[in-house]
N, C-alpha and C positions, 0 to 999 in steps of 0.2 A: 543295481544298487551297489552303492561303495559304502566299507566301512575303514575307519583307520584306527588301529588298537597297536599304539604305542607309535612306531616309525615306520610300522610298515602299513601300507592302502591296499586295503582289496575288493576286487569285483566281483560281488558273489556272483554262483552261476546254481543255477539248480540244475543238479547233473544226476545220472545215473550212481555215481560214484557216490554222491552226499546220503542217495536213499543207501547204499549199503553200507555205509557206514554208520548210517542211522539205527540201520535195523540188526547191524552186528553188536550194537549197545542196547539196544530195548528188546530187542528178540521179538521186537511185532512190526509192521509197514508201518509208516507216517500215518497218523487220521487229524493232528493238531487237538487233538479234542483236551488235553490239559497244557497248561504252564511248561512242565515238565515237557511235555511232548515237542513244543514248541521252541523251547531253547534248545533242547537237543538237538533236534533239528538245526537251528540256526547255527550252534557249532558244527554242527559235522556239514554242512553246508560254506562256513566259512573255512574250516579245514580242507577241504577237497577244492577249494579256490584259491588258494596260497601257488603262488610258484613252488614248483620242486625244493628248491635251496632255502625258501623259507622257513623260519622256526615257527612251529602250532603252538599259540597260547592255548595252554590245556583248559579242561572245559571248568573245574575250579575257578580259576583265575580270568575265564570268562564271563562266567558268569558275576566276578566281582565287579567285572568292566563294565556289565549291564547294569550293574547295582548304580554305576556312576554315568550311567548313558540310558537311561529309561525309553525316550525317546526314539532310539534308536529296533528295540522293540516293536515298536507299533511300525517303523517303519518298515522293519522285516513283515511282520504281518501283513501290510498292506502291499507290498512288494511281491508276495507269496501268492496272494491271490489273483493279481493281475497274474505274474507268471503260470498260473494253475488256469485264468479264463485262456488266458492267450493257446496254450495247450489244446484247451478243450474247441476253440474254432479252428485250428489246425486239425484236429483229431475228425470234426465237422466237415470241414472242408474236402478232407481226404475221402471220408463215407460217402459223403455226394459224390465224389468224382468215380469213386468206385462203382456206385450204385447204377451210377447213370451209364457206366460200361457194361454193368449186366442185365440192363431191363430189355428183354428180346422182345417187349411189348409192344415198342416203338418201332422195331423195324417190320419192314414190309418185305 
């Protein structure tokens, strides 16, 4: 997902980095379960996506930008979820693979 707030475009990523920066503001893990939760999120998610040399619009003045990009919201939202299923058949994927190297039941 790309967002563009002011001159500069970016590609969010959901990174390791976005949860610690998340969780160095709210002092608990992500769970999305409020408003709150969820924009925090998407800033420190758009902060940890910025090129090094870029300036962070702080999370104030970000959330003014959401005030004027609503839209944009629900795209994170939906954006968050695929990236969270896509996670979880990865996470799948890999359990099977594992599994099926330890099942000694199969061999003879």
């Amino acid at each position: 997902m790309k967002i563009k707030i002011g001159n500069t475009q970016v590609t969010l990523k959901n990174s390791l980095r976005a949860h610690i920066v998340y969780e160095s503001i709210q002092n608990k893990s992500f769970d999305g379960r409020t408003m709150t939760d969820i924009i925090i999120f998407m800033w420190s998610v758009y902060a940890t996506s910025l090129p090094k040399d870029a300036e962070v619009v702080e999370l104030d003045d970000f959330i003014d930008w959401l005030d004027s990009h609503k839209e944009k919201l629900d795209d994170f939202v939906a954006w968050l979820l695929k990236e969270q299923q896509r996670s979880k058949l990865f996470k799948n994927d890999k359990d099977a693979t594992e599994e099926g190297s330890n099942d000694t039941s199969k061999k003879q």
